[in-house]
C-alpha positions as CSV (number, residue, x, y, z in Angstrom):
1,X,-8.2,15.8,-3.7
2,X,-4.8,16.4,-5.2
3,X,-2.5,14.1,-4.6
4,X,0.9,14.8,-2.9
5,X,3.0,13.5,0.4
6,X,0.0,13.7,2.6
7,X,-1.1,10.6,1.0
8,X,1.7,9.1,3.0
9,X,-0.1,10.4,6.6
10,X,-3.6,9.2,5.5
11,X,-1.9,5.5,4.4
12,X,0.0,5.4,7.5
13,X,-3.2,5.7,9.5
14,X,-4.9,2.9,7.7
15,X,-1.2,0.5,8.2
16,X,-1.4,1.3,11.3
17,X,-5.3,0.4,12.3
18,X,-4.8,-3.2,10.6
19,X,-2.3,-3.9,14.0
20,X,-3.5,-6.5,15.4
21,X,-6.4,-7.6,13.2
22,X,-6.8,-10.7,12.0
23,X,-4.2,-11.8,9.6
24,X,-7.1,-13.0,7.8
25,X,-8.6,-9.7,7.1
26,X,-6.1,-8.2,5.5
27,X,-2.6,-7.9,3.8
28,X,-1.6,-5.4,5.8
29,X,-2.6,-7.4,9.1
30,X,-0.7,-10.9,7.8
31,X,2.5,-8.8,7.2
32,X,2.1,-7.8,10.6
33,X,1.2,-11.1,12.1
34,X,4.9,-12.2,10.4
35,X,6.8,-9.7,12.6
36,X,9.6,-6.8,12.2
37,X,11.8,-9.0,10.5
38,X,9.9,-10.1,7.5
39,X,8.1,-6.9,7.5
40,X,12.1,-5.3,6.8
41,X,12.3,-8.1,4.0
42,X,9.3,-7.0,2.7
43,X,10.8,-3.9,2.1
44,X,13.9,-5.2,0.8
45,X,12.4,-7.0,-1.9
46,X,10.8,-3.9,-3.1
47,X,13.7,-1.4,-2.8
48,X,15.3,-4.2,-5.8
49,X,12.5,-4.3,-7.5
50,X,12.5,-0.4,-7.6
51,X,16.0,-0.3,-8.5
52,X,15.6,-2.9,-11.3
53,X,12.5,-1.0,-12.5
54,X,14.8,2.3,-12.8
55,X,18.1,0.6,-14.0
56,X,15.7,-0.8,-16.7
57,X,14.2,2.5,-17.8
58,X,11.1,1.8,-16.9
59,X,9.0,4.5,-16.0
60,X,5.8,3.3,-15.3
61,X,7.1,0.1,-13.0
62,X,9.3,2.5,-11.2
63,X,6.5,4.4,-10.1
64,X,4.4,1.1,-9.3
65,X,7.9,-0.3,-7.7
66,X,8.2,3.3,-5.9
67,X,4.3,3.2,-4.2
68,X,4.8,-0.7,-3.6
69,X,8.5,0.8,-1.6
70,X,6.5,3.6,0.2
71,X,3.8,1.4,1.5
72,X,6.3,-1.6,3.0
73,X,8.1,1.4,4.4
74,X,4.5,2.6,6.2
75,X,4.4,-0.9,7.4
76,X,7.8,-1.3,8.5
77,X,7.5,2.1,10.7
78,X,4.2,1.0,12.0
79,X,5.5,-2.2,12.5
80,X,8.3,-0.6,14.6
81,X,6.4,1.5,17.1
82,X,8.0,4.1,15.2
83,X,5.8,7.5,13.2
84,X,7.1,8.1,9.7
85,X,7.2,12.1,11.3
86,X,10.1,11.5,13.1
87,X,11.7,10.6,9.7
88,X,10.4,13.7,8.4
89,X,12.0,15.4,11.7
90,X,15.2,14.0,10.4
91,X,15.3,15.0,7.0
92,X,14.6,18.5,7.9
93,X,17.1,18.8,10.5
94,X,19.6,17.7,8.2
95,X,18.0,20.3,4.8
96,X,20.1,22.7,4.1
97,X,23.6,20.6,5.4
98,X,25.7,19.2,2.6
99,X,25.3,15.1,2.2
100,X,29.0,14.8,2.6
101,X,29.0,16.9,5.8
102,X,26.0,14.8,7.5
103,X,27.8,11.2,6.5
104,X,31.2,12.7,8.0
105,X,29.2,13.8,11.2
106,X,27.7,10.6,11.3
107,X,31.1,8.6,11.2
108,X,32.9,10.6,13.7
109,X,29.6,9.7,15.9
């Protein structure tokens, strides 16, 4: 299997199957057990790691750094209630727009 963004949909439905398991059966299920807010920390610690990996010029830990981002991200969503395709939705109503026209819409909301 070639790998590309599906991988995303196939991780998010193993994220999401480890809600409510036992935090002891995996790390998925004790980052859940924590709750939304240190599931969002999660995440924050690897968005800086990413960005140090990159500002460093290192390739290979950005990409580590990057999959690492991705998956707190999954878990983050899943831990919301909320389906990364809605996030998809989003992007691709806003394709095609310029970035500075989508922040100035977003400001005058």
């Amino acid at each position: 299997m070639a790998a590309d963004a599906r991988q995303l949909d196939r991780l998010f439905e193993v994220i999401a199957s480890r809600k409510g398991a036992d935090a002891a059966s995996s790390y998925t299920a004790k980052l859940f057990s924590k709750g939304v807010a240190a599931c969002a920390q999660k995440l924050g610690e690897e968005a800086v790691e990413t960005v140090i990996a990159a500002a460093s010029g290192d390739r290979k830990g950005a990409i580590a750094e990057s999959a690492d981002l991705l998956y707190h991200w999954l878990v983050l969503m899943a831990s919301l209630d909320l389906d990364p395709a809605d996030v998809y939705a989003e992007l691709e109503r806003r394709e095609g727009r310029s970035g500075l026209d989508e922040k100035a819409a977003r400001a005058e909301s």
